[in-house]
C-alpha positions, 0 to 999 in steps of 0.5 A, a space after each residue: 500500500 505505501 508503495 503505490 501511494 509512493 507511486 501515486 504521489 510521483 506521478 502527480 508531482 510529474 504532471 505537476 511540474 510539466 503543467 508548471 513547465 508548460 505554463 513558463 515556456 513562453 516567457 523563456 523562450 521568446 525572443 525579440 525578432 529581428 528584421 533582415 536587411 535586404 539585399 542589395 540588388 547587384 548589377 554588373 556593367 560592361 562597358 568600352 569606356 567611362 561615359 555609360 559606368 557615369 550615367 549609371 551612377 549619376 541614376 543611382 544618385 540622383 534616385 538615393 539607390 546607394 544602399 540599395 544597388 552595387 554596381 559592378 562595371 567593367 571598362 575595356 577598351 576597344 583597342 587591340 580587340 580587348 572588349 568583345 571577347 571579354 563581353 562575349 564570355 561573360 555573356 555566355 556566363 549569364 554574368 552581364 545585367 547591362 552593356 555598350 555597344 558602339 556603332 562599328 559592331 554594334 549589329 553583332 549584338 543586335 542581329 548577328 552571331 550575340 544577338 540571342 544574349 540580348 534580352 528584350 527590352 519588353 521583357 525587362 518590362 519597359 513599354 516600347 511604344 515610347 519610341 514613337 512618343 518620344 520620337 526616336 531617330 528611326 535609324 537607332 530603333 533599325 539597328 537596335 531591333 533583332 531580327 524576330 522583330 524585338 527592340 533589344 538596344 537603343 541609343 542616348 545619342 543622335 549621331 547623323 551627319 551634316 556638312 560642319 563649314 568654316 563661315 570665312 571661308 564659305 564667303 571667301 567662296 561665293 561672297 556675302 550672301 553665304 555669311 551666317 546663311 547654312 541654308 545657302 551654303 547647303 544649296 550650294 553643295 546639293 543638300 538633299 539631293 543625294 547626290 555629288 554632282 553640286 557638291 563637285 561643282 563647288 568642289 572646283 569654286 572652292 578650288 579656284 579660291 585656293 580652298 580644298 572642300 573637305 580634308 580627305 576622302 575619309 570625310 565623305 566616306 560616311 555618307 557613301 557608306 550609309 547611303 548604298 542601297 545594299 549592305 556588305 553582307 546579302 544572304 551570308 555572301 559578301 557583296 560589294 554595293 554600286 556606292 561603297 564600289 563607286 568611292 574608288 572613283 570618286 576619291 579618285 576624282 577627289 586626289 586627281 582634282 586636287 579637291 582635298 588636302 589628301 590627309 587620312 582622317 585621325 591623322 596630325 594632318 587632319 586635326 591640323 586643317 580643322 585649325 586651319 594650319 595644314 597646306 590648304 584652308 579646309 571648308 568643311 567634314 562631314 560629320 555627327 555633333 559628337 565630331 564638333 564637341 569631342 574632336 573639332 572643338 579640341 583642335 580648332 585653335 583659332 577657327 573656333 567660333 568660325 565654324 557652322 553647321 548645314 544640311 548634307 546633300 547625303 543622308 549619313 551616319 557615324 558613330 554612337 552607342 547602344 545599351 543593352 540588357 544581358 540575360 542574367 539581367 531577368 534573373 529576378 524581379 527586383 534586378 529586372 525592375 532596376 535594369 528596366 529602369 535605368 535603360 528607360 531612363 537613359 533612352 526613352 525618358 523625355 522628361 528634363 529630368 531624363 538623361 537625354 535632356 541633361 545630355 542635350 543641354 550639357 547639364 549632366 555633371 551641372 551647368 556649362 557641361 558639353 550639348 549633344 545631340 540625342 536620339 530623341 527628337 522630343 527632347 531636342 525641340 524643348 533644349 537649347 542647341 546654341 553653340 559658341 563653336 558655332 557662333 552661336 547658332 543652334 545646332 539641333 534643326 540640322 542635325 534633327 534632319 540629318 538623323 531622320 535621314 540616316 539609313 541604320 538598315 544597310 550595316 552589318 557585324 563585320 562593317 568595321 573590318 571590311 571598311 578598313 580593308 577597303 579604305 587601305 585599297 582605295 589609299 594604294 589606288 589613289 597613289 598609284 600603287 595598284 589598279 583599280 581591279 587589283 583594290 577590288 580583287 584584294 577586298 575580296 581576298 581579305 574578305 574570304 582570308 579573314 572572316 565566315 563569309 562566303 565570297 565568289 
């Protein structure tokens, strides 16, 4: 008896205690909850030089992201061939969310053999239709657009080409009537014609006056270039357009006539007729606003406030920078939306709180900075275009025109390296170091050498 009492009252005291346990648990086991800090959303960047990395950071500023978004960038230069390879990796490793392209291979990553890397921008959830409302240069959406019709690049920059002349001179040529006038003078070298015959015509006015028209055949290259009705690539098979074939001739015309001052553009001989100390005074180069901000402005010396801008007698396009989305961009929603956000607010915002109109009135880094022109024309009808260098004359309408104009739908991947070739064969054959059949042959042969292109 005592020992199951013994039992009982043993039992008791374990539920006892477990009901005393249960009861007191919570107050020894509770803690306070801590709030996890986000992530930061990381994204990775390749770009060729400083300038995208800068706008880049200029939206995580300007929008308070610092806590929010890392930003990785990788900057390459484009010589010696560095950059593409590069990119090319880290694009098969899923490893780039955003990425330049400049113009002279651009069309690899929109069209050709890294065109699938490129993630849409409508999947990045940006609305497309913006193009047309902000009115972007056609030719950037052409050459922005793969070819199963979606939009993967765009560009911030307008980059079509006007006849940039020096106003002394052009009076110097046909008198009074030419001064502070680019509309006479665009009617003097055959503006809108799309032609070279007025343009041959004052050529030998110019001449007669002592002045070349232009530099060197480099500078009207652009414009033959961009204004062939075919590209160098038809259906996999190289192919040599009437107009692009026609510049040996015409550069022939140009040495023979004595038109130019024979420089090679990028050259001490070519920066030198922008200051106007080479061995004849230099009318004009064709070229983009960029060419007047970043390269004439630099080597014009005492020509600066003496030059004017005019519509070209040829539609043409040079240079510019696209911005892509990789496919590691669409890894997640808080990375998409950041992606999607600063592609939109580098291209398509037409706001003067968008990219475009503080790169339209230089005001990006603050007042005083460098104007360009930008793909948007929305964003150029309601900025101020005046430039010094231009004696005060507003450069946006020309170039405006000139950006409508452009073709963006006759380039290829491979238009670097065969221009080159070809210039170099048109250079021998001017000085008389080889025929005209010789040049011709040599592309072709370069062409078959050197790249994956079939060539008959």
């Amino acid at each position: 008896m005592k020992r199951t009492l013994a039992i009982l009252l043993a039992i008791m005291m374990l539920f006892s205690f477990a009901a005393c346990a249960k009861q007191e648990a919570p107050a020894d086991t509770t803690t306070p909850t801590e709030t996890a800090e986000p992530e930061k959303v990381t994204i990775n960047l390749y770009a060729f030089t400083d300038e995208v990395p800068g706008m880049v950071e200029k939206y995580i500023e300007k929008n308070d992201l610092g806590d929010k978004v890392e930003l990785n960038t990788t900057v390459i230069a484009t010589t010696d061939g560095a950059y593409q390879p590069a990119l090319d990796q880290a694009l098969a490793n899923g490893e780039v969310d955003i990425y330049a392209a400049e113009s002279a291979f651009v069309l690899k990553y929109t069209q050709g053999d890294a065109a699938d890397y490129a993630a849409p921008y409508e999947d990045l959830g940006i609305d497309v239709s913006q193009v047309d409302s902000a009115k972007i240069a056609p030719y950037s959406v052409e050459i922005g657009t793969r070819g199963d019709g979606k939009l993967v690049g765009l560009g911030y920059q307008a980059t079509g080409c006007c006849f940039i002349y020096r106003d002394d001179l052009a009076q110097e040529i046909w008198g009074e009537e030419a001064k502070d006038n680019p509309d006479f003078v665009a009617e003097k070298i055959g503006a809108g014609t799309g032609s070279w015959d007025t343009f041959k015509v004052a050529a030998d006015e110019a001449k007669a006056k002592g002045i070349a028209i232009v530099s060197g055949d480099g500078d009207v290259w652009h414009a033959i270039e961009n204004s062939s009705k075919e590209p160098w690539i038809v259906d996999g098979k190289f192919n040599i357009p009437a107009e692009r074939e026609a510049f040996i001739d015409f550069s022939k015309e140009l040495y023979d006539n004595d038109w130019t001052n024979k420089t090679q553009d990028w050259s001490e001989a070519w920066y030198a007729d922008m200051a106007g100390t080479g061995e004849k005074p230099v009318l004009g180069f064709y070229g983009p606003a960029w060419l007047i901000n970043y390269v004439m402005a630099g080597n014009a010396g005492d020509t600066a406030g003496k030059w004017r801008v005019c519509e070209s007698n040829i539609g043409c396009l040079w240079g510019g920078t696209w911005i892509l989305a990789g496919q590691g961009a669409l890894a997640d929603d808080a990375k998409k939306e950041v992606v999607a956000d600063i592609i939109e607010w580098i291209t398509l915002d037409t706001s003067e709180d968008g990219l475009q109109y503080a790169w339209a009135n230089g005001t990006l880094n603050g007042e005083g900075g460098t104007k360009d022109t930008v793909a948007s024309n929305v964003v150029m009808d309601k900025s101020d275009g005046t430039l010094d260098f231009l004696g005060g004359q507003d450069m946006f309408k020309p170039f405006q025109a000139a950006n409508d104009g452009a073709n963006g739908r006759v380039l290829t991947q491979y238009d670097e390296t065969i221009n080159n070739y070809w210039r170099g064969y048109v250079r021998q054959y001017c000085a008389g170091e080889i025929t005209r059949e010789e040049a011709i042959e040599g592309l072709k042969g370069d062409v078959a050498d050197n790249l994956d292109v079939e060539v008959e």
